[in-house]
Every structure is written in C-alpha cells, then in structure tokens.
C-alpha positions, 0 to 999 in steps of 0.5 A, a space after each residue: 366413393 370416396 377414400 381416405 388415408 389415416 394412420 393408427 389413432 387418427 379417425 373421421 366423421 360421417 354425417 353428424 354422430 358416426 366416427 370411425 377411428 383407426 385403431 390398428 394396422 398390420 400386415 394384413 388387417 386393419 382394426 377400426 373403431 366405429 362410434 355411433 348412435 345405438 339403433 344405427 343398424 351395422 351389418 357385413 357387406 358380405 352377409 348383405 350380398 350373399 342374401 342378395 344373391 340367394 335364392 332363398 328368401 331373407 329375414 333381413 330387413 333393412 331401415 333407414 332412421 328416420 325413413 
C-alpha cells in the first residue's frame, strides 16, 4: 500500500491517464476528485466487500480494460 500526503489543490497520477485531485478537507471528510478515461469502471469498496460477503449471488461483474 502505498500512501500519500496532499493538501487541498494538490493531486497525483496513477498509471498514465487516472489523476486524483484533492479538492476539499474538513474535519471529517475529504473531497477528492478522480480524472480518467470514461469506460474505467469505479465502484464503493463497500458495495465490493458486501457482494463478496453475501450469500447471494451478484450481478456485479468486474473487467480489467484490456484484459
């Protein structure tokens, strides 16, 4: 894992074509924005763990671009 220290304005690059921007930071939230290509899927890592954990079966399906 790594981690990374930004202030408000200040961002980073993943990859080649994904930027994350820091947009706001208060107390208890952090508002970040995410740039990248429009069929890079994004999902909660909440949602992810919680299909995970169910005993249901999901619908989700997930896909690497250019897999």
């Amino acid at each position: 894992m790594k981690v990374f220290s930004r202030r408000e304005n200040e961002g980073l690059i993943i990859g080649h074509d994904v930027s994350v921007t820091v947009l706001q930071i208060r107390s208890q939230h952090v508002r970040l924005a995410i740039a990248c290509p429009r069929l890079t899927p994004a999902y909660w890592e909440e949602t992810l763990f919680w299909r995970a954990e169910s005993d249901e079966p999901s619908d989700l399906e997930l896909s690497v671009a250019g897999s």
